[in-house]
N, C-alpha and C positions, 0 to 999 in steps of 0.2 A: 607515635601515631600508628593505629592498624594498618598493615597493607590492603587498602582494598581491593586489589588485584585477585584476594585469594577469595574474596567472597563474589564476584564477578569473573561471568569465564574469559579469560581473554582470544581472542581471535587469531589464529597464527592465517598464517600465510597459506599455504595448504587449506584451510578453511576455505579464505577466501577464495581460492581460486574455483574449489568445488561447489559456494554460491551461485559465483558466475555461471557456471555450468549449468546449473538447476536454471537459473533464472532465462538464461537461451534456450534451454531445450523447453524448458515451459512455453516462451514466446511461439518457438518455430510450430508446438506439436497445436498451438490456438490458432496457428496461421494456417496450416493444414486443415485443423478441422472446419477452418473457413471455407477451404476450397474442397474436400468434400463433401460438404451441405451443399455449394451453389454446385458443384457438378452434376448430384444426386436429382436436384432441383431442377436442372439447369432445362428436361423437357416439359417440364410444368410450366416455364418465364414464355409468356404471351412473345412473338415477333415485334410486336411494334414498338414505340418508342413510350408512348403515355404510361404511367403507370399507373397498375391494380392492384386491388386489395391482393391479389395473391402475391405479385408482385413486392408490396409489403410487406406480406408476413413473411418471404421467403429472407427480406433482407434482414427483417428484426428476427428471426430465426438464423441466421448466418453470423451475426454479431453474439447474439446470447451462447452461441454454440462454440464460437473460437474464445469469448472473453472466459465462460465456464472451465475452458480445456487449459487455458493458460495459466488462472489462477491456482485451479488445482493439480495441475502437473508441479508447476512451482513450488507450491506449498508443502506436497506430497514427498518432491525430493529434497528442499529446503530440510524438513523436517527429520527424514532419515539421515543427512548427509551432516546435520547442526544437533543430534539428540539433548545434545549437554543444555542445547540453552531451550529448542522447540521440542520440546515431549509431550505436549500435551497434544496430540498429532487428529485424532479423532473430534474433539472439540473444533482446532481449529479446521478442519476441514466441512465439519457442520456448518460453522457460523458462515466460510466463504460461500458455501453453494446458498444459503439462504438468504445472504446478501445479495447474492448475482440475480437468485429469482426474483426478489423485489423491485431492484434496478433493473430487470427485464419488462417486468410488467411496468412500471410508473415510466420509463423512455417511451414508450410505444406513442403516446402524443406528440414527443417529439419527433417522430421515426416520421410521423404523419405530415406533423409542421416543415418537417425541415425537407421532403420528397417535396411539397408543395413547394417552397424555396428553393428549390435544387442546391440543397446545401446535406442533401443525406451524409456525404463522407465526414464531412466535419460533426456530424453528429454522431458516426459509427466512432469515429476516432475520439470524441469525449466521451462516452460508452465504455471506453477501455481504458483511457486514464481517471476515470472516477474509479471504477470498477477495480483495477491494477492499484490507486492509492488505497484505496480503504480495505481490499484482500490484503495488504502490506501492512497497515494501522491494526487490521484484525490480531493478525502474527504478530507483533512485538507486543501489542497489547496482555495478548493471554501468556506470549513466552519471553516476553519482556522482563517481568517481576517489577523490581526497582527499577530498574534501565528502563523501562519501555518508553519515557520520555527521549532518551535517545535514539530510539528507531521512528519515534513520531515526527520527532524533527528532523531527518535525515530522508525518510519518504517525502515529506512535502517539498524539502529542497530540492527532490530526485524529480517528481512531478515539474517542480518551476522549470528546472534545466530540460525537460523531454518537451515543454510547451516551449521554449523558447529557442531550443532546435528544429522546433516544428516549423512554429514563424519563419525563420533564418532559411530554410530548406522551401520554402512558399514562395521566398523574397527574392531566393537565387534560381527558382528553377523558370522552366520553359515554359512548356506549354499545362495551362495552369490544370485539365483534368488529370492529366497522366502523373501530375506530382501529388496532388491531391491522393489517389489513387495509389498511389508508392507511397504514401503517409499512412494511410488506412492501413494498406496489407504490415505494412514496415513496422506499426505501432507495436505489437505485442513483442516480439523478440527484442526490440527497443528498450520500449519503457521496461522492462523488467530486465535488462542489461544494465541500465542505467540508475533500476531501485537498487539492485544487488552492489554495482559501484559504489556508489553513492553511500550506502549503509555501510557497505566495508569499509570504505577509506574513513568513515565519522569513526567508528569504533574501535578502529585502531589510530588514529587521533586521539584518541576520548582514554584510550589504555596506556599508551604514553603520556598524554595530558596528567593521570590521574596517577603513574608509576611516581612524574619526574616531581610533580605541585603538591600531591595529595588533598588536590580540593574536588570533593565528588559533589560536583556541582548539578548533575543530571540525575542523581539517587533521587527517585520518588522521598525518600524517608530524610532529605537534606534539607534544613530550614532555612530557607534565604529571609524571610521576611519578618522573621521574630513571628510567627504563630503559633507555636508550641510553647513561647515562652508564658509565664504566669506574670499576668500584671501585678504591679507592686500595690498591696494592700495601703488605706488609708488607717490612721491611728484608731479612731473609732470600730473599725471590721477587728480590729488585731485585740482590740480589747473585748466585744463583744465576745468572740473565740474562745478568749482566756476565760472569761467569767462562766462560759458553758461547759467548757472542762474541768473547773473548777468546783460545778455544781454534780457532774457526776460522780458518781459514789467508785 
C-alpha cells in the first residue's frame, strides 16, 4: 500500500502552533479595525438614542470593515506561514474580499431588520461567522487539492462549537447587553481561534488516522460508493462489441 503521507503534507506541531497565531492576530487586528471606524465615526453618531440612517451605515460600515481585516490578515498570514499546502495566496485573497463585498451588501437588510428588533448584535455576530466560515471554505477549497473535504468539515465543526459557546456564554452571563456586546467584539479573535483549532487537531487526526489504517477516506479522488466502478455489462452488449470489432478491418 502507498504511504499517503508523502502525497499529503503532513502538519507538524510547529505548523500548528504558527496557525494559531495567524488566526489571533487576524481576529484581534478585525477587532481593532472595529474600533477605529466607530471612533473615526464616533462624531458623526447623532446623541440620542433612536437610530438613523447614518447611524446605520456607520454600524454596517464597522462590521464590513473588521469582518474584511480579519479574514484577510488571516488568510494572508495563513498563507505565508502554511506555503506547502496555501500557495495559491493571490487567488485566494481575491475570492475572500469579493465574498465579503457581497455579504456586505446582501446583510444590509438585515442590519436594517434587525436595528428595528434591537437584535443589531446578534446580526453583527452572524456577519462574522458566515463571513469567517466561507473565508475558511474559500482556503481549503483552492489549497485543499484532494484534502479540501477535510478542512470543509472541520470549519463547519469549528462554526458549530463557536455557536454553541456563544449560546453557553448568553446562558451564563449577566447583564444580557454587556454580554451580548463582549460576543460581538469577542467574535473575530474567537472564531478564527477556534477554525485554526479545530482544523489542526482534524488534520493531525486525519495524518495519524491515515499513517496507522491507510484508509484515505477524506481524498476527493477515494471512492466510497462504487461510482468509478464500470457496471457489469449484460451478454447481449458484450456480444454486440464483439461483432463490431470483429467487423473492422
Amino acid at each position: 500500500m502507498p504511504d499517503k503521507l508523502t502525497e499529503k503534507r503532513p502538519l507538524t506541531f510547529g505548523l500548528f502552533m504558527m496557525r494559531l497565531l495567524s488566526g489571533l492576530t487576524g481576529g484581534v487586528g478585525g477587532t481593532l479595525a472595529t474600533f477605529v471606524v466607530y471612533f473615526v465615526m464616533l462624531s458623526l453618531i447623532p446623541p440620542s438614542e433612536e437610530a438613523t440612517s447614518l447611524s446605520v451605515f456607520i454600524i454596517i460600515l464597522m462590521a464590513f470593515v473588521g469582518t474584511l481585516t480579519a479574514n484577510t490578515i488571516t488568510a494572508l498570514m495563513v498563507t505565508f506561514m502554511d506555503n506547502a499546502k496555501y500557495s495559491r495566496r493571490k487567488t485566494i485573497l481575491t475570492h475572500i474580499f469579493l465574498f465579503n463585498l457581497i455579504l456586505f451588501v446582501v446583510t444590509i437588510p438585515l442590519y436594517l431588520l434587525g436595528i428595528s428588533l434591537d437584535v443589531v448584535t446578534g446580526v453583527v455576530a452572524l456577519h462574522f461567522l458566515l463571513s469567517a466560515f466561507i473565508s475558511a471554505v474559500i482556503m481549503e477549497t483552492l489549497a485543499g487539492g484532494e484534502y479540501a473535504l477535510l478542512g470543509v468539515y472541520s470549519s463547519a465543526f469549528a462554526i458549530f462549537i463557536a455557536i454553541t459557546l456563544a449560546f453557553i456564554v448568553l446562558a451564563l452571563g449577566g447583564d444580557k447587553s454587556t454580554t451580548q456586546l463582549t460576543i460581538t467584539f469577542g467574535a473575530m479573535p474567537a472564531v478564527w481561534l477556534i477554525l485554526e483549532i479545530t482544523g489542526g487537531f482534524a488534520e493531525l487526526i486525519y495524518d495519524n488516522f491515515l499513517r496507522y489504517y491507510g484508509i484515505d477516506a477524506l481524498n476527493t479522488t477515494t471512492d466510497l460508493g462504487g461510482d468509478t466502478e464500470q457496471e457489469p455489462k449484460d451478454e447481449d452488449e458484450e456480444g454486440a462489441e464483439e461483432e463490431s470489432e470483429e467487423k473492422q478491418p
